[in-house]
LUMRO-167048 format. One record per atom (N, C-alpha, C, O): residue number from 1; residue in one letter; chain; atom name; x, y, z. Coordinates in steps of 0.1 Angstrom, whole numbers, padded with zeros to 4 digits. Layout:
<pts>
[NUM,"A","A","CA",[X,Y,Z]]
...
</pts>
This chain:
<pts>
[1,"X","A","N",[0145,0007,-0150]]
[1,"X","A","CA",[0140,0005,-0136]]
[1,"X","A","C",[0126,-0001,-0137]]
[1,"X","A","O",[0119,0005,-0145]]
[2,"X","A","N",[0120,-0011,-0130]]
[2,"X","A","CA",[0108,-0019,-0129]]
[2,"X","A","C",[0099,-0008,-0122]]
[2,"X","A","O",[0102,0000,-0114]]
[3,"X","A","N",[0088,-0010,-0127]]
[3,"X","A","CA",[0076,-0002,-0124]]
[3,"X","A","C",[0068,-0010,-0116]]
[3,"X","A","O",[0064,-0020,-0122]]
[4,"X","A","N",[0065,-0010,-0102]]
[4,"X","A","CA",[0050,-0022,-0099]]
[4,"X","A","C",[0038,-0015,-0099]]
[4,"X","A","O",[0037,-0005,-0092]]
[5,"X","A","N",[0029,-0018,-0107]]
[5,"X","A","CA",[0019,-0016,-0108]]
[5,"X","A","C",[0008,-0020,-0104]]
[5,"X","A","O",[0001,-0026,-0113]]
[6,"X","A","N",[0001,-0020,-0086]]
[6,"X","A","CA",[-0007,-0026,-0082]]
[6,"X","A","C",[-0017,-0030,-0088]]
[6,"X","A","O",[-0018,-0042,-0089]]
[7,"X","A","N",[-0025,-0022,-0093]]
[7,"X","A","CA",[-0034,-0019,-0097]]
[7,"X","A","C",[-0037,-0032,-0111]]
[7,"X","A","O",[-0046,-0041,-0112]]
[8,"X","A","N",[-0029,-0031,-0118]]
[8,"X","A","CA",[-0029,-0039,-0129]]
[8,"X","A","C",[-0024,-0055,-0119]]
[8,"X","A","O",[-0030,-0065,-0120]]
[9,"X","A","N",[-0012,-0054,-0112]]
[9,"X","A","CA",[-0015,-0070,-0104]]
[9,"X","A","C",[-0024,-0074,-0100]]
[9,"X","A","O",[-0026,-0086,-0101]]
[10,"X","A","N",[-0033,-0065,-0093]]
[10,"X","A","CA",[-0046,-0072,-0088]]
[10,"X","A","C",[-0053,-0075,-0094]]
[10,"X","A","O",[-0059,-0085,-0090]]
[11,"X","A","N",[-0057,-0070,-0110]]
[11,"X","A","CA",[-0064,-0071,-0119]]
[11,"X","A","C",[-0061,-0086,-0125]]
[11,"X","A","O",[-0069,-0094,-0127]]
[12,"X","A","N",[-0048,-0087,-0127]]
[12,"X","A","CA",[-0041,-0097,-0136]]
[12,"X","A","C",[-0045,-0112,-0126]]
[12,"X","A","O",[-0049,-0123,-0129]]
[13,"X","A","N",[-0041,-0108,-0113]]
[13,"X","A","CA",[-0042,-0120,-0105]]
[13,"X","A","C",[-0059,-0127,-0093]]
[13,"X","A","O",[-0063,-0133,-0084]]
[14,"X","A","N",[-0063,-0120,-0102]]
[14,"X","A","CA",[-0081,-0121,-0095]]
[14,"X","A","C",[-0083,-0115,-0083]]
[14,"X","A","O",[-0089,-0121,-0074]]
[15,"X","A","N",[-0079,-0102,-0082]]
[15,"X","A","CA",[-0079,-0094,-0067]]
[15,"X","A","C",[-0070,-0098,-0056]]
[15,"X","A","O",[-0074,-0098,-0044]]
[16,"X","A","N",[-0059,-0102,-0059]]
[16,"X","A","CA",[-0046,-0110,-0045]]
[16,"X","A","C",[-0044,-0101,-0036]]
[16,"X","A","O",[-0042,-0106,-0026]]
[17,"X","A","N",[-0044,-0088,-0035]]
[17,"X","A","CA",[-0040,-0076,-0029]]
[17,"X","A","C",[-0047,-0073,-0023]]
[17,"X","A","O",[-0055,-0064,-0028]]
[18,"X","A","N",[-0049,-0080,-0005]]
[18,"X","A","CA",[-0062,-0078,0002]]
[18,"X","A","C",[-0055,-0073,0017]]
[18,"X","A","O",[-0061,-0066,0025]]
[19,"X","A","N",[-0040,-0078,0019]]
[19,"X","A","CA",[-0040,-0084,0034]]
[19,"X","A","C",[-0018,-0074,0034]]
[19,"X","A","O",[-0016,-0074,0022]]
[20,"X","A","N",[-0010,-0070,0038]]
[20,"X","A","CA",[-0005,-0063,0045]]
[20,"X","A","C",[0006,-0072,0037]]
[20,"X","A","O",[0014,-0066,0030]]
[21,"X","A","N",[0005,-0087,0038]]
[21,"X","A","CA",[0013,-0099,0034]]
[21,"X","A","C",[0017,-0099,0022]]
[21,"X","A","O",[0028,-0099,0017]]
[22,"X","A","N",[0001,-0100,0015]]
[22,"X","A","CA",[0000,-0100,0000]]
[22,"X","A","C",[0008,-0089,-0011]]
[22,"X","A","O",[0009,-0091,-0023]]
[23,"X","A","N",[0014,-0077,-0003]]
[23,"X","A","CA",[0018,-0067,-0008]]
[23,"X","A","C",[0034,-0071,-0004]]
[23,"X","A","O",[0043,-0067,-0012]]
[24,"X","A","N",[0039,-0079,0007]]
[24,"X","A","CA",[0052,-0085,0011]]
[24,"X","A","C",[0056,-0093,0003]]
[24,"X","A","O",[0068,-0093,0000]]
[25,"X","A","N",[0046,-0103,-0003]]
[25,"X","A","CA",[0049,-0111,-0009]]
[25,"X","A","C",[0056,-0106,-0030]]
[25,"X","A","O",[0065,-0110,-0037]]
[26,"X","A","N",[0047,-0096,-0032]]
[26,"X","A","CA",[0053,-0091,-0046]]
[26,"X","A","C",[0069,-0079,-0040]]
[26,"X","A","O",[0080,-0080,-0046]]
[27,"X","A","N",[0066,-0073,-0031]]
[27,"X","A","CA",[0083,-0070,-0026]]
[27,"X","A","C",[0089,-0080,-0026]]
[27,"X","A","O",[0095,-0083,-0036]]
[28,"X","A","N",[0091,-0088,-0018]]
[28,"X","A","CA",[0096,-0101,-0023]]
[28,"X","A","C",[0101,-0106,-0035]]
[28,"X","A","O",[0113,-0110,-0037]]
[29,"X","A","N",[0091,-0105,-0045]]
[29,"X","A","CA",[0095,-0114,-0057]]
[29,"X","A","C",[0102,-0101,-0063]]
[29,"X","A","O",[0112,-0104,-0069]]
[30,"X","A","N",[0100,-0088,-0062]]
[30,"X","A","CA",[0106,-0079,-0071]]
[30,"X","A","C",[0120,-0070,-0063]]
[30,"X","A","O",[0126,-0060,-0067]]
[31,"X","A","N",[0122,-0079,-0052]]
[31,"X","A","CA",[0134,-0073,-0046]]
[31,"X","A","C",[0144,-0073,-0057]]
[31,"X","A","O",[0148,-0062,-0060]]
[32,"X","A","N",[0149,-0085,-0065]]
[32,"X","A","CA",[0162,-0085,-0072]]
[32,"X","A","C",[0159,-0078,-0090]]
[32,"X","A","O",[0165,-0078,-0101]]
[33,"X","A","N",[0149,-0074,-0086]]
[33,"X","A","CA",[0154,-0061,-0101]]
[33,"X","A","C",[0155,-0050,-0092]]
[33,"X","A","O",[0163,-0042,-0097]]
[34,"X","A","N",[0151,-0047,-0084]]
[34,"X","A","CA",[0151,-0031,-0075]]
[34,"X","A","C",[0166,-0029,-0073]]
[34,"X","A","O",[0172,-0039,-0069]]
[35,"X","A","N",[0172,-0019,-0074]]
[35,"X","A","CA",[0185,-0010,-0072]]
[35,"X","A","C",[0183,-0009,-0057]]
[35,"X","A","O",[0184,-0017,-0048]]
[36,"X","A","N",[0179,0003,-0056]]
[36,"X","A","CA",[0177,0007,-0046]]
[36,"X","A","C",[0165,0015,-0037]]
[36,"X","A","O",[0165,0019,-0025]]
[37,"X","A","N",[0155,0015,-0045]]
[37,"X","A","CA",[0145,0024,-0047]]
[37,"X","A","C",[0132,0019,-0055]]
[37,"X","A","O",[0133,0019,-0067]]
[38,"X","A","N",[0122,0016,-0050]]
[38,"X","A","CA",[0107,0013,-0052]]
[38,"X","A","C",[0100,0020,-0064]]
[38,"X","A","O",[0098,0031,-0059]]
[39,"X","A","N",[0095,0021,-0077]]
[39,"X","A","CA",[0087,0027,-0084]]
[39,"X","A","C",[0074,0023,-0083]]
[39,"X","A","O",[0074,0012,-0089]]
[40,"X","A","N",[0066,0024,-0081]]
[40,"X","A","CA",[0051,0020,-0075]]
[40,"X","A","C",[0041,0030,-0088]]
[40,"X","A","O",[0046,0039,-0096]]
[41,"X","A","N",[0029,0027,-0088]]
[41,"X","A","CA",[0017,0031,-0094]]
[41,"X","A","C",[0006,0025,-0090]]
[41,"X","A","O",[0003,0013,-0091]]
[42,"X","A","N",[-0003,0037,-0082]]
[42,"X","A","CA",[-0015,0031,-0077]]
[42,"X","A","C",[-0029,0034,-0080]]
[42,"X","A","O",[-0032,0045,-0082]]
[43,"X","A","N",[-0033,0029,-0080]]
[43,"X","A","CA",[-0052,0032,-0081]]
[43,"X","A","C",[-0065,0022,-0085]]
[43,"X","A","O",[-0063,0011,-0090]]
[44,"X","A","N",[-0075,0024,-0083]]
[44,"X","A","CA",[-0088,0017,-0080]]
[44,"X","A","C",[-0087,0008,-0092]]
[44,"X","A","O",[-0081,0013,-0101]]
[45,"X","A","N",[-0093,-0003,-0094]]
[45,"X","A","CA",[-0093,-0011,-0109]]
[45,"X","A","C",[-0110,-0018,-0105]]
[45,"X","A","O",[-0116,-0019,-0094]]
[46,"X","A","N",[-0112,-0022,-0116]]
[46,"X","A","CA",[-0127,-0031,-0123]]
[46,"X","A","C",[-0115,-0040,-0130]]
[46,"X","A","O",[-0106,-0036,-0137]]
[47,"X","A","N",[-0121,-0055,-0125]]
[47,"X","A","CA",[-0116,-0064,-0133]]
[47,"X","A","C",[-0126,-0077,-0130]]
[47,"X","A","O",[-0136,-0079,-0123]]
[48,"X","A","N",[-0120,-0084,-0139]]
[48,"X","A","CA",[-0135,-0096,-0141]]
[48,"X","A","C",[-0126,-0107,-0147]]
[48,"X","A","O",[-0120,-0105,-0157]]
[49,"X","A","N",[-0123,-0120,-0140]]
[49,"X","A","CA",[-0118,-0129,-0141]]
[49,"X","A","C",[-0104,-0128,-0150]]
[49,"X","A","O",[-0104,-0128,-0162]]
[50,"X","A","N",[-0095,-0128,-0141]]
[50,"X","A","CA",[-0078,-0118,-0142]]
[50,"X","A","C",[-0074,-0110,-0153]]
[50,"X","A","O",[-0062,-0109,-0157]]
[51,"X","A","N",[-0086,-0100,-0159]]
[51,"X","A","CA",[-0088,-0091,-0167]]
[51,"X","A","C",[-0090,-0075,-0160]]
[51,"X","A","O",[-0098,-0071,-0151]]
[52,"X","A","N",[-0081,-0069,-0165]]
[52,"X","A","CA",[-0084,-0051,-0163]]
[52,"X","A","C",[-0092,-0049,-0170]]
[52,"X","A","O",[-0090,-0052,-0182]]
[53,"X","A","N",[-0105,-0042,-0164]]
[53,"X","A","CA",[-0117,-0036,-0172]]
[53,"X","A","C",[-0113,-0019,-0174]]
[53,"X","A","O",[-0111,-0013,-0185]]
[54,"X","A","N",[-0111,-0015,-0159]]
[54,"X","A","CA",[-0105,0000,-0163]]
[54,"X","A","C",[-0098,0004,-0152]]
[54,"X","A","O",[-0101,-0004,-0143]]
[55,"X","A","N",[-0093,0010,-0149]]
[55,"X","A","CA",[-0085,0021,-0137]]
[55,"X","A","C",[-0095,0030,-0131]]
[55,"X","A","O",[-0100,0039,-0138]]
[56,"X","A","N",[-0097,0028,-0119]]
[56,"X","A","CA",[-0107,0037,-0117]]
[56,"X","A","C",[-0104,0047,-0105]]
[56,"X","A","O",[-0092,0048,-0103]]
[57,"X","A","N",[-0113,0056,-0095]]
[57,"X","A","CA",[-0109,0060,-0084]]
[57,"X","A","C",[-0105,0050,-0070]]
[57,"X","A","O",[-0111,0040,-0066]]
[58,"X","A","N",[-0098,0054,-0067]]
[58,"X","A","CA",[-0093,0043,-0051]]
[58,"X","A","C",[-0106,0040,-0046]]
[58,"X","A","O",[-0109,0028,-0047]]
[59,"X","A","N",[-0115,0048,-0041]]
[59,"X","A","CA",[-0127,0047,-0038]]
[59,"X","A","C",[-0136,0032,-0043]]
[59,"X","A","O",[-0141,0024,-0036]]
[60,"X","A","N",[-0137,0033,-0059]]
[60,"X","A","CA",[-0147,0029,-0064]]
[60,"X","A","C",[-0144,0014,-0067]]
[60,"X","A","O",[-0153,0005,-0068]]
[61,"X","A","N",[-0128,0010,-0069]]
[61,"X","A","CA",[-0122,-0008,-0069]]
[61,"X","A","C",[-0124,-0012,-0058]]
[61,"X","A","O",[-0130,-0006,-0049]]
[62,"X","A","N",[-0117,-0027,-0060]]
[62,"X","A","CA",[-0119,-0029,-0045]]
[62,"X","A","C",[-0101,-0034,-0038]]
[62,"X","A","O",[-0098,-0042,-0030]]
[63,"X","A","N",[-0096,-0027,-0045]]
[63,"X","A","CA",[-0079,-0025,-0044]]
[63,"X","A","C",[-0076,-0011,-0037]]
[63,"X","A","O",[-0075,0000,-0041]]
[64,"X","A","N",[-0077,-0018,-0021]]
[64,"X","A","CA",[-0078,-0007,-0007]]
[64,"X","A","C",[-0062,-0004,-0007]]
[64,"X","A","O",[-0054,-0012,-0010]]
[65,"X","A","N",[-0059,0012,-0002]]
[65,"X","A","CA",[-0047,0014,0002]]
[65,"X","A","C",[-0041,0011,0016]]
[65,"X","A","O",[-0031,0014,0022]]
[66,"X","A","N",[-0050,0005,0020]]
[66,"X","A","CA",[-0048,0007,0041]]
[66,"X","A","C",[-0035,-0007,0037]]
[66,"X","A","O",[-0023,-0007,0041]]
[67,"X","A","N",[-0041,-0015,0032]]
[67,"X","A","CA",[-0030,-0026,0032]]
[67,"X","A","C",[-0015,-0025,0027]]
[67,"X","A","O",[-0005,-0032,0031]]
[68,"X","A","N",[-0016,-0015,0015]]
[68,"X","A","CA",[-0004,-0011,0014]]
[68,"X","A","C",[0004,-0003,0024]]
[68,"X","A","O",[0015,-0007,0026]]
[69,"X","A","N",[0000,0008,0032]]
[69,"X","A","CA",[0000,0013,0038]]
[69,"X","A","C",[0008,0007,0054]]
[69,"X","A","O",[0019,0010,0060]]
[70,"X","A","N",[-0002,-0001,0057]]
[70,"X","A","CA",[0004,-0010,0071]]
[70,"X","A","C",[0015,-0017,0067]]
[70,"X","A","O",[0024,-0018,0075]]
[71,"X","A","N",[0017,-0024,0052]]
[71,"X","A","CA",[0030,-0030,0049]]
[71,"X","A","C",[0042,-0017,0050]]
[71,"X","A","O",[0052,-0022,0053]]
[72,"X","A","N",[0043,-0006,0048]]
[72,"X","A","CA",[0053,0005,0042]]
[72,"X","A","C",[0053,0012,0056]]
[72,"X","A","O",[0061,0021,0059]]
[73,"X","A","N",[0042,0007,0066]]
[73,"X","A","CA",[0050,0014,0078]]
[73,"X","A","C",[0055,0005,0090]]
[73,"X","A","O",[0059,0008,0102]]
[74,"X","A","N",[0054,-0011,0083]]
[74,"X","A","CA",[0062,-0021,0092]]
[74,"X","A","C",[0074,-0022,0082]]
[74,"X","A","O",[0084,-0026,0089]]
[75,"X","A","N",[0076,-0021,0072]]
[75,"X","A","CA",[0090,-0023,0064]]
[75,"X","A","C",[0097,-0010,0059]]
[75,"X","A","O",[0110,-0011,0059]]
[76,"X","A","N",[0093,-0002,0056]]
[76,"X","A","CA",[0097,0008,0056]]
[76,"X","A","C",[0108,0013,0042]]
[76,"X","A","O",[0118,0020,0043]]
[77,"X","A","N",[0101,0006,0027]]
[77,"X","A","CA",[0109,0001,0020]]
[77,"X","A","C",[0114,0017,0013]]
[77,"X","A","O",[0104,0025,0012]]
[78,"X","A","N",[0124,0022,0009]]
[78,"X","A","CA",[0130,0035,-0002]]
[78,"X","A","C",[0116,0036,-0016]]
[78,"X","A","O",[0119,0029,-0026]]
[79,"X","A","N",[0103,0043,-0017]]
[79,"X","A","CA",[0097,0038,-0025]]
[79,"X","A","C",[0086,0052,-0027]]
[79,"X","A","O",[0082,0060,-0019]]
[80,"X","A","N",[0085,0052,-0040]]
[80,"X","A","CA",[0078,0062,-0046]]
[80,"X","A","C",[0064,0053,-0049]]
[80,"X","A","O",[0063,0041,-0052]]
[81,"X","A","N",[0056,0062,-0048]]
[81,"X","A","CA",[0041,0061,-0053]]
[81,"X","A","C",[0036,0070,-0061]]
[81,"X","A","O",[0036,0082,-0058]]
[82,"X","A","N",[0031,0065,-0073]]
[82,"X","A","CA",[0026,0077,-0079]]
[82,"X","A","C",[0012,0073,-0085]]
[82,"X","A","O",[0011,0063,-0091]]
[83,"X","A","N",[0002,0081,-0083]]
[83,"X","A","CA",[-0013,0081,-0083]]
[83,"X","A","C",[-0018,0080,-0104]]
[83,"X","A","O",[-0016,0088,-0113]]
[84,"X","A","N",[-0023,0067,-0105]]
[84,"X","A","CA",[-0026,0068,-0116]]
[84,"X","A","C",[-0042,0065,-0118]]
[84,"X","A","O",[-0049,0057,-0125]]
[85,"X","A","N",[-0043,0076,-0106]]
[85,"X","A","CA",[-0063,0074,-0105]]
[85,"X","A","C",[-0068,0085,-0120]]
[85,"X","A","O",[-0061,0093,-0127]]
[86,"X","A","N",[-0079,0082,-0122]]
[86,"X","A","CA",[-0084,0093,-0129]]
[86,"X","A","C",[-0085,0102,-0121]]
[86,"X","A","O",[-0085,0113,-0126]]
[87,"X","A","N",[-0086,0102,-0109]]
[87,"X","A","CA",[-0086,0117,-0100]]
[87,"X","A","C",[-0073,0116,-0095]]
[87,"X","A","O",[-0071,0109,-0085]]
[88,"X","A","N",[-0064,0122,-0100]]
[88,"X","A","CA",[-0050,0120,-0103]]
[88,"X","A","C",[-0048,0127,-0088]]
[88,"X","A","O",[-0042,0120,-0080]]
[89,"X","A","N",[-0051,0140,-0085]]
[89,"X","A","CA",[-0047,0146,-0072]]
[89,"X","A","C",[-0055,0144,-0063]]
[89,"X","A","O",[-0049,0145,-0053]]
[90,"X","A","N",[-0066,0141,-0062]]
[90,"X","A","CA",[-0074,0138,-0052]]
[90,"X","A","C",[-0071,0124,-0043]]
[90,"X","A","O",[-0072,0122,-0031]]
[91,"X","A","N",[-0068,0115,-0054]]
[91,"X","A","CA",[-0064,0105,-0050]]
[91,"X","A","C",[-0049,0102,-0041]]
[91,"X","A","O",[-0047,0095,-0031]]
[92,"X","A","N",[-0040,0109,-0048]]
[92,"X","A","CA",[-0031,0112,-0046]]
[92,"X","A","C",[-0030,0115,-0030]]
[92,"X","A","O",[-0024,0107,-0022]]
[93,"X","A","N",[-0037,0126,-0028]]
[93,"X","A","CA",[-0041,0131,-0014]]
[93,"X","A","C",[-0047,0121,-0005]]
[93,"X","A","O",[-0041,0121,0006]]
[94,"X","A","N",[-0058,0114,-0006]]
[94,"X","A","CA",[-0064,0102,-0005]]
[94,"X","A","C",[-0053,0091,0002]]
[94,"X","A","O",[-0052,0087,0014]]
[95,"X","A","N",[-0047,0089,-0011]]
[95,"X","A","CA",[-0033,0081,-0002]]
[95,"X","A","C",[-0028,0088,0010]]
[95,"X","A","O",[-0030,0082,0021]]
[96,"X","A","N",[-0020,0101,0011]]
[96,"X","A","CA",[-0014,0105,0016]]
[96,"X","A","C",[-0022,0107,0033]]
[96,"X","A","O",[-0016,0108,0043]]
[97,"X","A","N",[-0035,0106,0033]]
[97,"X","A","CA",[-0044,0106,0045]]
[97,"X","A","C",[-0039,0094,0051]]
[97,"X","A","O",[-0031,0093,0061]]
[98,"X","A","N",[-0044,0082,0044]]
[98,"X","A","CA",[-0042,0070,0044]]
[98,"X","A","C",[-0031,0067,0053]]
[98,"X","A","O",[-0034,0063,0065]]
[99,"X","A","N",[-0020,0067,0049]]
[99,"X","A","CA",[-0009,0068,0050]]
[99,"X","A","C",[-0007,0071,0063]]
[99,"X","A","O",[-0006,0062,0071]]
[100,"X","A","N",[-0008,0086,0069]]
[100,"X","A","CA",[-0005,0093,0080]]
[100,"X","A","C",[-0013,0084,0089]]
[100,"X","A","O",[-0007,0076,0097]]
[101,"X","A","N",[-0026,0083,0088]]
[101,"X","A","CA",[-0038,0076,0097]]
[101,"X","A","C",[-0031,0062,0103]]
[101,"X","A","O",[-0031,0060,0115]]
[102,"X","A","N",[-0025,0055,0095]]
[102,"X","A","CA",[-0021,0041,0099]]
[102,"X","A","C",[-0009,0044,0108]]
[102,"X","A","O",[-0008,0038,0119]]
[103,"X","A","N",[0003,0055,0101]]
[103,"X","A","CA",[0014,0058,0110]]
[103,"X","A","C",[0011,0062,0120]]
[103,"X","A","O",[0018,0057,0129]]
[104,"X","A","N",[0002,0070,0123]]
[104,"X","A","CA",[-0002,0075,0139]]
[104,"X","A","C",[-0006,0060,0145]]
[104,"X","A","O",[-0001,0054,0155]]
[105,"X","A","N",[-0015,0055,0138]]
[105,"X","A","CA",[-0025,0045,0145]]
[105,"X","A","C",[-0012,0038,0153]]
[105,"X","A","O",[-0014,0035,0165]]
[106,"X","A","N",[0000,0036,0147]]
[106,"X","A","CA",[0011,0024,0147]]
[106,"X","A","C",[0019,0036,0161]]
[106,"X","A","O",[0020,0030,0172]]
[107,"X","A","N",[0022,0048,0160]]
[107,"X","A","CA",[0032,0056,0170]]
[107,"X","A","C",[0022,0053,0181]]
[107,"X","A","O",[0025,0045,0190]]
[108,"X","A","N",[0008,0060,0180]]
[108,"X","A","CA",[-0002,0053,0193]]
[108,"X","A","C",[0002,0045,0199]]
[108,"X","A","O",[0006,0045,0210]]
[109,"X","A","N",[-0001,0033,0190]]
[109,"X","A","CA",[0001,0018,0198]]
[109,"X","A","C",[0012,0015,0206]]
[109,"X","A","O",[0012,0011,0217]]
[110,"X","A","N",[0025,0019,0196]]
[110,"X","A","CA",[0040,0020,0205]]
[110,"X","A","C",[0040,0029,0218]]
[110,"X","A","O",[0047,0027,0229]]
[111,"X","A","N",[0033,0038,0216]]
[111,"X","A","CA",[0038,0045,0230]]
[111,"X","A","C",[0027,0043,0240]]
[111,"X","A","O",[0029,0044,0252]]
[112,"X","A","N",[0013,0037,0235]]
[112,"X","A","CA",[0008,0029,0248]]
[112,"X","A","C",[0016,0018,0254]]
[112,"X","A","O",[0015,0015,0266]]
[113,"X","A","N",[0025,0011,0244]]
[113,"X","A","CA",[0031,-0003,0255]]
[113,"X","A","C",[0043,0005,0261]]
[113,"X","A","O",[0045,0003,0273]]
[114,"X","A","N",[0052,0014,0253]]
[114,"X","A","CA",[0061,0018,0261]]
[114,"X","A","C",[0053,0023,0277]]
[114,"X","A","O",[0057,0019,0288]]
[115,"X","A","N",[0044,0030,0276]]
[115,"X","A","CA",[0043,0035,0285]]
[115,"X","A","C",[0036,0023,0300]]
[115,"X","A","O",[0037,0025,0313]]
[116,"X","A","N",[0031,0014,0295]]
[116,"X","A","CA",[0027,-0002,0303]]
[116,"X","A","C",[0046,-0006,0310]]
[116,"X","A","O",[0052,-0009,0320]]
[117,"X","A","N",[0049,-0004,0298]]
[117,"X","A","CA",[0069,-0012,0307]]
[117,"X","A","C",[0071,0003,0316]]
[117,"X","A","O",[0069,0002,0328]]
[118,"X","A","N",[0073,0012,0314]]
[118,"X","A","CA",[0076,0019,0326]]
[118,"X","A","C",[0066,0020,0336]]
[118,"X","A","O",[0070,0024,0347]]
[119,"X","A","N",[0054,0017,0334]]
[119,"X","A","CA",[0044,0016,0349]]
[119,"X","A","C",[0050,0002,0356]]
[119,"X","A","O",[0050,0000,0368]]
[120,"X","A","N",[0055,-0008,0348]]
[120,"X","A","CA",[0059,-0021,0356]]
[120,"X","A","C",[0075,-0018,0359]]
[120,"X","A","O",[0080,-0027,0365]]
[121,"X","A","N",[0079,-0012,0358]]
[121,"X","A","CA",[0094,-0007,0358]]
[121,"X","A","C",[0093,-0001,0373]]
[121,"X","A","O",[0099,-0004,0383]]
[122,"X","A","N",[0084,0009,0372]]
[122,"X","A","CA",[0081,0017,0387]]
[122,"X","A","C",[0074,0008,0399]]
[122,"X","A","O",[0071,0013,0410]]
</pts>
Protein backbone atom coordinates (compact mmCIF):
# COMPACT_ATOMS: atom_id res chain seq x y z
CA UNK A 1 0.00 0.00 0.00
CA UNK A 2 1.44 3.62 -1.00
CA UNK A 3 2.33 5.84 1.78
CA UNK A 4 1.95 9.87 0.87
CA UNK A 5 4.11 11.56 2.65
CA UNK A 6 3.46 15.36 2.72
CA UNK A 7 5.92 16.39 4.35
CA UNK A 8 8.81 14.94 2.38
CA UNK A 9 6.69 16.13 -1.03
CA UNK A 10 6.98 19.48 -0.05
CA UNK A 11 10.46 19.11 0.76
CA UNK A 12 11.30 17.20 -2.50
CA UNK A 13 9.18 19.73 -4.63
CA UNK A 14 10.42 23.35 -3.30
CA UNK A 15 7.36 23.87 -0.85
CA UNK A 16 4.22 23.05 -3.64
CA UNK A 17 1.85 22.38 -0.75
CA UNK A 18 0.39 25.83 -0.18
CA UNK A 19 -3.30 26.03 -1.56
CA UNK A 20 -6.39 23.32 -1.00
CA UNK A 21 -5.64 22.47 -4.96
CA UNK A 22 -2.08 21.58 -4.58
CA UNK A 23 -3.00 18.74 -2.20
CA UNK A 24 -5.98 17.73 -5.17
CA UNK A 25 -3.55 17.63 -7.45
CA UNK A 26 -1.05 14.69 -5.65
CA UNK A 27 -4.74 12.75 -4.91
CA UNK A 28 -4.95 12.91 -8.23
CA UNK A 29 -1.84 11.55 -9.43
CA UNK A 30 -1.93 8.81 -6.52
CA UNK A 31 -5.53 7.81 -7.13
CA UNK A 32 -4.47 4.64 -9.25
CA UNK A 33 -2.24 2.97 -6.71
CA UNK A 34 -4.88 3.64 -3.85
CA UNK A 35 -7.34 0.47 -3.19
CA UNK A 36 -9.49 1.94 -1.34
CA UNK A 37 -8.17 3.95 1.44
CA UNK A 38 -5.59 6.88 1.84
CA UNK A 39 -2.22 6.34 3.96
CA UNK A 40 -1.03 9.73 4.68
CA UNK A 41 2.06 11.06 7.03
CA UNK A 42 2.18 14.45 8.23
CA UNK A 43 4.42 17.07 9.71
CA UNK A 44 6.44 20.37 9.72
CA UNK A 45 9.70 20.05 7.40
CA UNK A 46 13.01 22.57 6.88
CA UNK A 47 14.03 22.21 3.40
CA UNK A 48 16.45 24.25 1.18
CA UNK A 49 16.23 23.92 -2.57
CA UNK A 50 14.10 20.42 -3.00
CA UNK A 51 16.15 19.00 -0.12
CA UNK A 52 14.65 17.70 3.37
CA UNK A 53 16.76 19.24 6.01
CA UNK A 54 14.59 17.70 8.89
CA UNK A 55 10.99 16.88 10.03
CA UNK A 56 10.05 19.24 12.38
CA UNK A 57 6.87 20.43 14.46
CA UNK A 58 3.72 21.55 12.31
CA UNK A 59 4.28 24.77 13.97
CA UNK A 60 7.83 25.44 13.06
CA UNK A 61 7.83 24.41 8.70
CA UNK A 62 6.11 26.14 6.64
CA UNK A 63 3.84 22.95 5.49
CA UNK A 64 0.39 24.35 7.09
CA UNK A 65 -2.35 21.79 7.76
CA UNK A 66 -5.41 24.21 7.14
CA UNK A 67 -4.93 23.38 3.44
CA UNK A 68 -5.06 19.91 3.84
CA UNK A 69 -7.78 20.13 5.89
CA UNK A 70 -10.24 22.39 3.52
CA UNK A 71 -9.23 19.75 0.73
CA UNK A 72 -10.57 16.51 3.10
CA UNK A 73 -13.64 18.40 3.99
CA UNK A 74 -14.65 19.31 0.25
CA UNK A 75 -13.64 15.68 -0.99
CA UNK A 76 -14.04 13.81 1.64
CA UNK A 77 -11.47 11.08 0.54
CA UNK A 78 -11.40 7.20 3.02
CA UNK A 79 -7.88 8.32 4.55
CA UNK A 80 -5.70 8.00 7.53
CA UNK A 81 -3.27 10.52 8.84
CA UNK A 82 -0.62 9.71 10.95
CA UNK A 83 1.54 12.43 12.84
CA UNK A 84 5.23 12.06 12.10
CA UNK A 85 6.02 15.36 14.06
CA UNK A 86 8.70 14.96 16.62
CA UNK A 87 5.86 16.00 18.89
CA UNK A 88 4.25 12.95 17.79
CA UNK A 89 0.87 13.64 20.13
CA UNK A 90 0.79 17.04 20.37
CA UNK A 91 0.79 17.45 16.87
CA UNK A 92 -1.30 14.83 16.29
CA UNK A 93 -3.91 16.80 18.41
CA UNK A 94 -2.94 19.98 16.55
CA UNK A 95 -4.28 18.38 13.44
CA UNK A 96 -7.25 17.18 14.89
CA UNK A 97 -8.17 21.03 16.09
CA UNK A 98 -7.36 21.96 12.70
CA UNK A 99 -9.55 19.75 11.29
CA UNK A 100 -12.78 20.34 13.41
CA UNK A 101 -12.14 24.35 13.07
CA UNK A 102 -12.40 24.21 9.20
CA UNK A 103 -15.42 21.59 9.38
CA UNK A 104 -17.44 23.88 11.58
CA UNK A 105 -16.18 26.92 9.66
CA UNK A 106 -17.69 24.90 6.25
CA UNK A 107 -21.33 23.55 8.40
CA UNK A 108 -21.52 27.50 9.43
CA UNK A 109 -21.30 28.72 6.03
CA UNK A 110 -23.85 25.99 4.72
CA UNK A 111 -26.41 26.70 7.15
CA UNK A 112 -26.04 30.49 6.72
CA UNK A 113 -27.08 30.12 2.90
CA UNK A 114 -29.57 27.44 3.70
CA UNK A 115 -31.03 29.64 5.91
CA UNK A 116 -30.96 33.00 3.09
CA UNK A 117 -33.19 30.27 0.55
CA UNK A 118 -35.84 29.78 3.14
CA UNK A 119 -36.06 33.67 4.00
CA UNK A 120 -36.56 34.00 0.07
CA UNK A 121 -38.81 31.04 -0.04
CA UNK A 122 -41.11 32.82 2.70
Amino acid sequence: MPVINFAHLHARENGILREPQDFAEIFDRTKKYIRDSYYTHFAGVEHEGGNEKRVTPIKKGDLRFEPLAEYLVENVPNITIISSSPLLEHDAMYMKVIFERVLMKKVTKGSKGRKGEREEKD
